[in-house]
C-alpha positions as CSV (number, residue, x, y, z in Angstrom):
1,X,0.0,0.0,0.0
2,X,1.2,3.4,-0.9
3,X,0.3,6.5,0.5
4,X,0.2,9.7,-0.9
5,X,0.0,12.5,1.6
6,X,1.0,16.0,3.0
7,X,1.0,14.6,7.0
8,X,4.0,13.4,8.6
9,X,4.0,9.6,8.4
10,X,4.8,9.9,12.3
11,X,1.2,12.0,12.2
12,X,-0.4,8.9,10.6
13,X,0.4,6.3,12.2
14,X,1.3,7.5,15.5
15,X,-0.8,5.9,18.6
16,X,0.1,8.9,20.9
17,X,-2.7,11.5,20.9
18,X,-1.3,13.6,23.2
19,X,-2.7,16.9,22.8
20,X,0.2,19.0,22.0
21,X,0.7,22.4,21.3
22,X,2.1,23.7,18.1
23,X,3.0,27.3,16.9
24,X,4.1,28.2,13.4
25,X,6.1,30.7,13.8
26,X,7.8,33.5,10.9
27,X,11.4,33.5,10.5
28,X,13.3,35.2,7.6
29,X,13.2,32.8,4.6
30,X,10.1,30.7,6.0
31,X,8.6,29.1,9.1
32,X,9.2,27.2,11.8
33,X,6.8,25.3,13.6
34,X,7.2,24.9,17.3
35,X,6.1,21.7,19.9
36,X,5.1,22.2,23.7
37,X,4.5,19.3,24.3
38,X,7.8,18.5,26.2
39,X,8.0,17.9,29.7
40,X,10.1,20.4,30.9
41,X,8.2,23.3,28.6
42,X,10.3,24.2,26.5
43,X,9.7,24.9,22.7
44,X,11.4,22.5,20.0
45,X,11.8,22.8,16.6
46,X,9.5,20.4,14.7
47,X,9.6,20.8,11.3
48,X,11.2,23.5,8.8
49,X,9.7,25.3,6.4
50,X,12.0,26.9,3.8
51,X,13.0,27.3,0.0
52,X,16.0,28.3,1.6
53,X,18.5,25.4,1.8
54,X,20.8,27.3,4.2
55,X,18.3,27.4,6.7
56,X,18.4,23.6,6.7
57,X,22.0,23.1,8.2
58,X,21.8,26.2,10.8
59,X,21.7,24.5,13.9
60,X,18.7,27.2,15.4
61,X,16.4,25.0,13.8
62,X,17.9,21.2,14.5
63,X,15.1,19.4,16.2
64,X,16.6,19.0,19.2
């Protein structure tokens, strides 16, 4: 079976259905979108949205 989506795979078929909190946030060149959902607070980087490949390999946006 293939499927052809926009979600995350990890969306899909994930069994945890935590409520989270996610903010997409503006940066210059695209967005980021943010997760609460840790335990200690914090915001994490989630996922990158850029045209910009640059933005890909600066470490503000590494997921952890």
């Amino acid at each position: 079976m293939v499927l052809y989506s926009i979600i995350d795979i990890a969306d899909v078929f994930s069994e945890n259905h935590k409520e989270a909190q996610c903010v997409l946030k503006q940066i210059d060149g695209g967005f980021v979108e943010l997760y609460s959902g840790t335990m200690s607070g914090e915001n994490k980087v989630r996922r990158l949205y850029s045209t910009n490949p640059a933005l890909y390999l600066d470490k503000r946006y590494y997921p952890f």
